[in-house]
C-alpha positions as CSV (number, residue, x, y, z in Angstrom):
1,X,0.0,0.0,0.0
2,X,1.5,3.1,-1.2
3,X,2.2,5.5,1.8
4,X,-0.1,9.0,1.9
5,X,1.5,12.5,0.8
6,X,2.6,14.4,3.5
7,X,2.1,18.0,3.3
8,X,3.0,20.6,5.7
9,X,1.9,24.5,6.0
10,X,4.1,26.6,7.7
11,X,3.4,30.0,9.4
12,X,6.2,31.9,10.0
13,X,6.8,35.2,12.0
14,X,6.5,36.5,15.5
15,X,2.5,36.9,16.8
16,X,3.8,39.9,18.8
17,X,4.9,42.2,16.7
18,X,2.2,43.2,14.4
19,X,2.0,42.7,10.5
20,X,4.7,40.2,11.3
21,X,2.2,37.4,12.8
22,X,0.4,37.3,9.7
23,X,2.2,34.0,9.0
24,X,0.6,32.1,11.9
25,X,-2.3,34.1,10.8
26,X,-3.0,32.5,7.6
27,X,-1.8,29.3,8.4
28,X,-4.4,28.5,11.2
29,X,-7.3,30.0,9.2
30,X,-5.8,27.6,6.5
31,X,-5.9,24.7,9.4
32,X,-9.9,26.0,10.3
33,X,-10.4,25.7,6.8
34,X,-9.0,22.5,5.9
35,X,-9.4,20.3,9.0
36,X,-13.5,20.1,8.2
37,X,-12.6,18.4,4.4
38,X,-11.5,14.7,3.8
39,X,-8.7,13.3,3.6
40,X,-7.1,16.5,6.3
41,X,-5.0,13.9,7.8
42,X,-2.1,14.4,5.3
43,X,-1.7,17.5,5.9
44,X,0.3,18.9,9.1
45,X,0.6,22.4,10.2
46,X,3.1,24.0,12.4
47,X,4.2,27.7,13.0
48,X,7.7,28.7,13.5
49,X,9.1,32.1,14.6
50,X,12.8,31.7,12.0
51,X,13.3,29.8,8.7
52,X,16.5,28.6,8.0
53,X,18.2,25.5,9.5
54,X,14.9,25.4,11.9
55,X,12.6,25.3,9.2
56,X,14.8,22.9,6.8
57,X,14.6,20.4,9.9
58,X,10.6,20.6,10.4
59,X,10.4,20.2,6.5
60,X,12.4,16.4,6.4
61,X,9.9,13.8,5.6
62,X,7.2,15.8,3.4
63,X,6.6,15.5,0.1
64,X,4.8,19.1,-0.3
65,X,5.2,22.1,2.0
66,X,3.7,26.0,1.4
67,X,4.9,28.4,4.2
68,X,3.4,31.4,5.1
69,X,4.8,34.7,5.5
70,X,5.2,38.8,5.7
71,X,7.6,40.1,3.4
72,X,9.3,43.3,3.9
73,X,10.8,45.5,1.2
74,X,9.6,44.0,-1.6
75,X,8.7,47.0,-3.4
76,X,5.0,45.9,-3.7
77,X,2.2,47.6,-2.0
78,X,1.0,46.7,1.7
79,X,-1.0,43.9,2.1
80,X,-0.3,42.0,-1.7
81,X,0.0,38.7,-1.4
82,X,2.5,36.9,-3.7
83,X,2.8,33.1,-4.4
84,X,6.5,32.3,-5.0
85,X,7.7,29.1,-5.7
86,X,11.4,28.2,-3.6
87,X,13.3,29.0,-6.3
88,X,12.5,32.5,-6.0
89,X,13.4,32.8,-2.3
90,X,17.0,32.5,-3.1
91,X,16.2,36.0,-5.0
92,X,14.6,37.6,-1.9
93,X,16.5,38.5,1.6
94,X,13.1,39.7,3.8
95,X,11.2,37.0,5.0
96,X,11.6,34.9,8.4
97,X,12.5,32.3,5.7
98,X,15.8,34.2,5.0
99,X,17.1,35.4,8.5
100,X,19.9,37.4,8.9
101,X,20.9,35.4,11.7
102,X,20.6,31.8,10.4
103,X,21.4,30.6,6.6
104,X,18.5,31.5,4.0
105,X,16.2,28.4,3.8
106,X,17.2,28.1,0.3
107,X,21.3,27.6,1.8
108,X,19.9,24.9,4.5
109,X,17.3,23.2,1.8
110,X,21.0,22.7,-0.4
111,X,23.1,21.7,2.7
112,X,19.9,19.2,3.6
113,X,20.1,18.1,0.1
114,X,23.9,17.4,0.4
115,X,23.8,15.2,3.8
116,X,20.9,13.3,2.2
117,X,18.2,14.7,3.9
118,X,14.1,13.5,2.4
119,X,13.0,17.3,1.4
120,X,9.6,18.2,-0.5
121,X,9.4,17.9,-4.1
122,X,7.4,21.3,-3.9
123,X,8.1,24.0,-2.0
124,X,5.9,27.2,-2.2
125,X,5.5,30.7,0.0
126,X,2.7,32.5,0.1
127,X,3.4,35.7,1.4
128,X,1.9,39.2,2.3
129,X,3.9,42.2,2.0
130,X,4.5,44.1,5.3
131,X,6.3,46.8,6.4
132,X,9.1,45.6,8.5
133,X,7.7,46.1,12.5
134,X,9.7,46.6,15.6
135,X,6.5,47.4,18.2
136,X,4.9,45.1,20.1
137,X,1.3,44.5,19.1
138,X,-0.6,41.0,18.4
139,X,-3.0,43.3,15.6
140,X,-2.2,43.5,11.9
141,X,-2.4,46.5,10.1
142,X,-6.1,46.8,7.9
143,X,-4.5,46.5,4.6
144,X,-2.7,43.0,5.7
145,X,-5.5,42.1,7.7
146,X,-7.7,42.0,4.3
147,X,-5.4,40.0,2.6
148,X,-5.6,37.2,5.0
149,X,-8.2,35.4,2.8
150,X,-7.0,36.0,-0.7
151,X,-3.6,34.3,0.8
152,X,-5.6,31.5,2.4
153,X,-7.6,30.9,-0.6
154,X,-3.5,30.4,-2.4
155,X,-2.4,28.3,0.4
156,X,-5.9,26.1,-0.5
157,X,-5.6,26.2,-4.1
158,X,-2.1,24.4,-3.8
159,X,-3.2,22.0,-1.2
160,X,-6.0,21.3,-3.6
161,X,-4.0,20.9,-6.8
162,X,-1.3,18.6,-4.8
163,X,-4.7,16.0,-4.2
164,X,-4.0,15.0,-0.9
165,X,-4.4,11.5,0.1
């Protein structure tokens, strides 16, 4: 019997510093969303407050993965959400995906690769531009606050097109 497809969503940020929650945001109105459907068992969320190494660990073993996340600087307007797939995080330095303080998720996804680590196949972000926040504050901004369900209805679209289980 051919083992299910393991997907995890990822929401990344820190809850406590405005805009910058909207990771965790999306990803448990995501998990509200999808936990009611069939077939919800193969997919797994977590949140995580850094990327890197971290997030290269929680992503061994799955065969799909979509992480959630603000992105600062981007040049976009507040609140857009973008889809990216992982070969375009290599191209972008403002997400908790690409810390300053760790290796970029894209460096740890190719030093996982190298000591033979399972990865996922797929690897997307959805992410909402933000600007970057440094007050405390567990509410998001109105503009990235209305773009919670246009990214949840990406994060469900790619669930959705991977066919779970």
């Amino acid at each position: 019997m051919e083992q299910p497809k393991q997907t995890l969503v990822v929401g990344l940020g820190n809850p406590i510093l405005g805009d910058d929650g909207v990771g965790w945001r999306i990803a448990a109105e995501v998990e509200s969303q999808w936990g009611k459907l069939e077939g919800s068992e193969c997919v797994r969320f977590e949140n995580l407050s850094v990327g890197g190494l971290k997030l290269m660990e929680l992503l061994q073993g799955c065969q799909y993965a979509v992480v959630a996340d603000g992105l600062v600087g981007s040049g976009k307007r507040l609140g857009e959400v973008l889809c990216l797939q992982l070969e375009d995080l290599a191209r972008i330095s403002h997400t908790h995906a690409n810390s300053a303080h760790d290796v970029s998720l894209w460096e740890a996804l190719q030093i996982g690769h190298k000591l033979g680590a399972q990865l996922p196949e797929r690897i997307w972000l959805v992410a909402v531009c933000i600007q970057e926040e440094r007050t405390f504050s567990e509410e998001l901004s109105p503009e990235v606050a209305e773009a919670i369900p246009n990214a949840v209805h990406h994060v469900c679209e790619l669930l959705h097109d991977w066919n779970q289980c």
